[in-house]
C-alpha positions in Angstrom: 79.5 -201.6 5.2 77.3 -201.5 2.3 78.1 -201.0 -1.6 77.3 -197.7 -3.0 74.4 -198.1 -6.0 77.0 -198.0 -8.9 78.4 -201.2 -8.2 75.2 -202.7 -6.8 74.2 -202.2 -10.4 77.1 -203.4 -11.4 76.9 -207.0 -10.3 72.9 -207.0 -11.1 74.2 -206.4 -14.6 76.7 -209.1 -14.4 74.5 -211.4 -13.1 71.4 -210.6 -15.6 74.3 -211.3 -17.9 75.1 -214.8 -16.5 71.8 -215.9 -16.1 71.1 -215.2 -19.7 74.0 -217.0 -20.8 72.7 -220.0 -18.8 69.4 -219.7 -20.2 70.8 -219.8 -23.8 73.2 -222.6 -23.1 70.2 -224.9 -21.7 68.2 -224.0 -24.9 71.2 -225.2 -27.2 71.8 -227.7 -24.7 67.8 -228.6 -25.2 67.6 -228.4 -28.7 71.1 -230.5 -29.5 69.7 -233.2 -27.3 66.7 -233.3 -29.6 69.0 -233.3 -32.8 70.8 -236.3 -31.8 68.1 -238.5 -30.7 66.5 -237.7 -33.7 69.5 -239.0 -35.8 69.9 -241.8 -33.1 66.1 -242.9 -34.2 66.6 -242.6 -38.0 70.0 -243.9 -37.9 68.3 -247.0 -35.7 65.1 -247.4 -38.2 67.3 -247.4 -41.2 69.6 -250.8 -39.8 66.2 -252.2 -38.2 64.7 -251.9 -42.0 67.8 -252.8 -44.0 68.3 -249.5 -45.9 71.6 -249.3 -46.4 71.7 -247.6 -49.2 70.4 -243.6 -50.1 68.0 -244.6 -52.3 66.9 -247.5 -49.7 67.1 -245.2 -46.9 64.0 -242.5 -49.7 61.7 -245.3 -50.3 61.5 -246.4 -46.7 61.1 -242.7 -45.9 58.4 -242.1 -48.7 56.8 -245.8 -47.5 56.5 -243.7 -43.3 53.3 -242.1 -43.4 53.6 -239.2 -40.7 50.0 -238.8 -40.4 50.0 -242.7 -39.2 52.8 -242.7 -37.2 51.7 -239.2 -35.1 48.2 -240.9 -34.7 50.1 -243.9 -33.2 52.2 -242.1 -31.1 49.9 -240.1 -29.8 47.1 -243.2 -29.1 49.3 -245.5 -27.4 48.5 -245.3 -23.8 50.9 -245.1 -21.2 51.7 -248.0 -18.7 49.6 -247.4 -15.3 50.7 -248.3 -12.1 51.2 -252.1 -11.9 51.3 -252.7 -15.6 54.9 -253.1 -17.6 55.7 -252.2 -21.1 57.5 -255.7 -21.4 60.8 -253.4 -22.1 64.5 -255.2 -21.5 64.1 -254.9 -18.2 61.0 -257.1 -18.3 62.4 -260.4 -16.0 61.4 -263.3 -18.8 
């Protein structure tokens, strides 16, 4: 027995409906992901540099030059096949 058209559109409503939820709930999920490992990283490069103070914390942010750090970032190749990035897991 099939379903008459009303509540075939019905559930394609309800489903259009949950599959936009999910969509918005990965792109919070996405973009609270990114927030955090942001404040991870400055959080991190504040300890590493020893600002613990506001004023510390300003002059080591006025002493990063984004145009230098992008340009690094960006340059630094990738490890290929056979090489290691001498990371923790490094086995010396």
């Amino acid at each position: 027995m099939t379903k008459p058209p009303t509540d075939l559109d019905a559930t394609v409503a309800d489903l259009t409906a949950q599959l936009r939820a999910a969509r918005r709930a990965a792109r919070t999920a996405r973009r609270e992901a990114l927030l955090a490992a942001r404040q991870d990283l400055g959080v991190w490069l504040a300890e590493a540099a020893g600002a613990d103070t506001p004023e510390a914390v300003a002059r080591l942010r006025d002493a990063l030059d984004p145009g230098q750090l992008r340009a690094a970032i960006t340059a630094a190749p990738e490890p290929t096949a056979g090489q290691h990035d001498g990371g923790a897991d490094a086995g010396y």
